[in-house]
Phi, psi and omega in degrees: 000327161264353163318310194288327168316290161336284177297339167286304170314333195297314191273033197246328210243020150282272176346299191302312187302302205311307191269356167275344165284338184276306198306290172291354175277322175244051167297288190324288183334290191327285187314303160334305187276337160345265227283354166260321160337300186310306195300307183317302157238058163268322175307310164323293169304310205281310195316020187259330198236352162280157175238205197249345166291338190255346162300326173255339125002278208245023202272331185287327169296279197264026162055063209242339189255068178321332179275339175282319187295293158333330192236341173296124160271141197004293195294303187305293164349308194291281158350270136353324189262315166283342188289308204303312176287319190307314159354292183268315146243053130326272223281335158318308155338260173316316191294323221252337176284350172256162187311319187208037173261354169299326140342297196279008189284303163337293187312339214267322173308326144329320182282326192253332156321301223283310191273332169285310176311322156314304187279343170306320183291270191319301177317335209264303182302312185289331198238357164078222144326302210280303171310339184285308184288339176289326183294293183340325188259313201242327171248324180301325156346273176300324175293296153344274205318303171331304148300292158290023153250010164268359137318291201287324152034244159292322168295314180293315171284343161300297170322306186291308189290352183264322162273025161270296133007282177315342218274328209274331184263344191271129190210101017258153205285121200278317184236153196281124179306013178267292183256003141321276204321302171325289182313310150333282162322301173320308169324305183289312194311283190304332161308305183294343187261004151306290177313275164331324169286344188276357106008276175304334177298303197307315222252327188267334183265338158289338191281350185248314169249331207291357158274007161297318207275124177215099190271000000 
């Protein structure tokens, strides 16, 4: 019986290893996605004392305006969605090209929690049930990728801006700043078009339920 123990336990404790080996290996990403968790549910709590003047506020950064998603049609949806993320990463962007805007980079995975914790918080408080399920259908999807890959992001513009930073104290400079940079873009490149699919996701889950939804 314990052999059989054993050989049943082995590939559960294969497993458990595999993924305490991905957690250190991609630690850093994980502490990112903390710190967008956090913004989420800080977002969650203000969303007790927002309303919908402040949801249309802040719906072009952080998309925030739920009721716009309903009456939008494809191409604007799409548009609005992709404006948003391009937004954040733009300034991820720049923040990774300077010496210590990656340090400020940190915040922004927070920042984009912070307004899907908004807008949740407030569907769950106005709308109950039926808002938990509009989020489940029409925003998370799309909402998810986005984030974490403005998450991977902020990492990535940390990453640049700290061996940029080293570079300055290191003599002689170990990787060429040509091709850091290259890479660096390429990086941001390929993120952003990560982001246009999350766009479409976005824009195809609204085009499939939000005519279920009548807020």
């Amino acid at each position: 019986m314990k052999k059989v123990g054993m050989i049943a336990a082995e590939p559960v404790r294969r497993l458990v290893g595999k993924s305490r080996e991905e957690i250190r290996r991609n630690g850093a990403f994980v502490l990112f996605c903390f710190v967008l968790c956090g913004g989420i549910v800080w977002g969650a709590l203000s969303s007790r004392t927002a309303g919908l003047d402040m949801l249309n506020r802040l719906d072009f950064i952080l998309q925030t305006n739920f009721e716009l998603r309903c009456s939008q049609g494809p191409a604007s949806a799409f548009v609005s969605s992709f404006a948003s993320a391009a937004v954040f990463m733009l300034v991820i962007l720049l923040l990774g090209l300077s010496l210590w805007g990656g340090f400020i980079a940190v915040a922004l995975p927070f920042f984009k929690g912070y307004g899907y914790g908004l807008s949740v918080g407030y569907l769950y408080g106005a709308y109950g049930f039926k808002g938990v399920l509009y989020n489940l259908l029409v925003i998370l999807p799309g909402t998810f990728i986005s984030s974490a890959v403005i998450a991977a992001g902020a990492l990535c513009a940390l990453r640049s801006s700290v061996k940029s930073t080293a570079g300055l104290f290191r003599s002689p400079v170990r990787d060429d700043p040509k091709e850091q940079l290259k890479r660096y873009l390429l990086t941001m490149l390929r993120l952003s078009l990560l982001c246009l699919a999350a766009s479409i996701i976005d824009v195809l889950c609204a085009f499939c339920f939000s005519w279920i939804f009548d807020f």
